[in-house]
C-alpha positions in Angstrom: 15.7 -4.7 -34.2 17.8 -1.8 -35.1 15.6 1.6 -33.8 14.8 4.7 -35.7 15.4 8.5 -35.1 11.7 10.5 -35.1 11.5 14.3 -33.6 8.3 15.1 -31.6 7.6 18.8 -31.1 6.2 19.2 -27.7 5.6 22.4 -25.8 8.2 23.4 -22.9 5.4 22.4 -20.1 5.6 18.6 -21.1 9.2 18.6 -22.5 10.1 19.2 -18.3 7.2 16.7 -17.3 8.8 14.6 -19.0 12.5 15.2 -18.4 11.2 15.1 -14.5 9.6 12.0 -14.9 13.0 10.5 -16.6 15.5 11.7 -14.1 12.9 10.1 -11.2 12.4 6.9 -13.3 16.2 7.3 -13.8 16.2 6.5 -17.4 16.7 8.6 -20.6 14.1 11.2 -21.5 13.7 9.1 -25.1 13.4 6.2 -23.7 10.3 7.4 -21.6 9.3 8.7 -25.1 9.1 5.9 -26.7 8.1 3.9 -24.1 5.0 5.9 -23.7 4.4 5.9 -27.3 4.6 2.1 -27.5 1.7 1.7 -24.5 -0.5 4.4 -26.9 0.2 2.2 -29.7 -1.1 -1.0 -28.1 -3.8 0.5 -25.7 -5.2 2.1 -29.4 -4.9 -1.0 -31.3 -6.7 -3.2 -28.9 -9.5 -0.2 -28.2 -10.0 -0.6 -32.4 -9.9 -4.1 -32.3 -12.2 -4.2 -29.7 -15.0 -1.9 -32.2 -14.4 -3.2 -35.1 -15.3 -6.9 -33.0 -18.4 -4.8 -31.8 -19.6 -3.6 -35.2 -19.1 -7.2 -36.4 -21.5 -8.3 -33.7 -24.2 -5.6 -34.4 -24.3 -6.7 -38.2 -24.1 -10.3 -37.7 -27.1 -9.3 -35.0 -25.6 -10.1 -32.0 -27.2 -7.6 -29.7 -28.0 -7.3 -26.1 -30.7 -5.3 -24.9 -30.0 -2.7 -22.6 -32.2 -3.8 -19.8 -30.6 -7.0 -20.0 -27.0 -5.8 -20.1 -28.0 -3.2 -17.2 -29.0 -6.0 -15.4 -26.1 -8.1 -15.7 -23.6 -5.1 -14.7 -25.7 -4.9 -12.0 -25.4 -8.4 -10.7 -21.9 -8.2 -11.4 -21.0 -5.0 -9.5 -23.2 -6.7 -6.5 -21.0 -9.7 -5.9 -17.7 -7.6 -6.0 -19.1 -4.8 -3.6 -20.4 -7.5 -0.8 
């Protein structure tokens, strides 16, 4: 798939962040760019996909009450910490 041009105004702080992180990742400051962009991109799909499943839930009625979801964190955080 053939890739597009886009500018992306940054301030000078964050343009040499980046440009540091490139040259120690040895790899071209755009390609960090868009690299970066492309984990945003999926981590905020999944997080809307994720609400839009939760809102789904609530109207259909499928709630949990808090007790009962405290409860279950609970037992889950107590087999992983033993």
């Amino acid at each position: 798939m053939p890739l597009k041009a886009t500018s992306v105004r940054l301030d000078d702080e964050t343009l040499s962040r980046v440009g540091q992180m490139a040259e120690a990742m040895d790899r071209p400051r755009a390609w960090l760019m868009a690299e970066a962009i492309k984990q945003y991109v999926a981590r905020e799909e999944w997080f809307i996909h994720e609400v839009e499943k939760g809102i789904k839930a609530a109207d259909e009625g499928r709630l949990l009450d808090h007790s009962d979801l405290k409860a279950r964190w609970e037992a889950k955080r107590a087999t992983q910490v033993g």
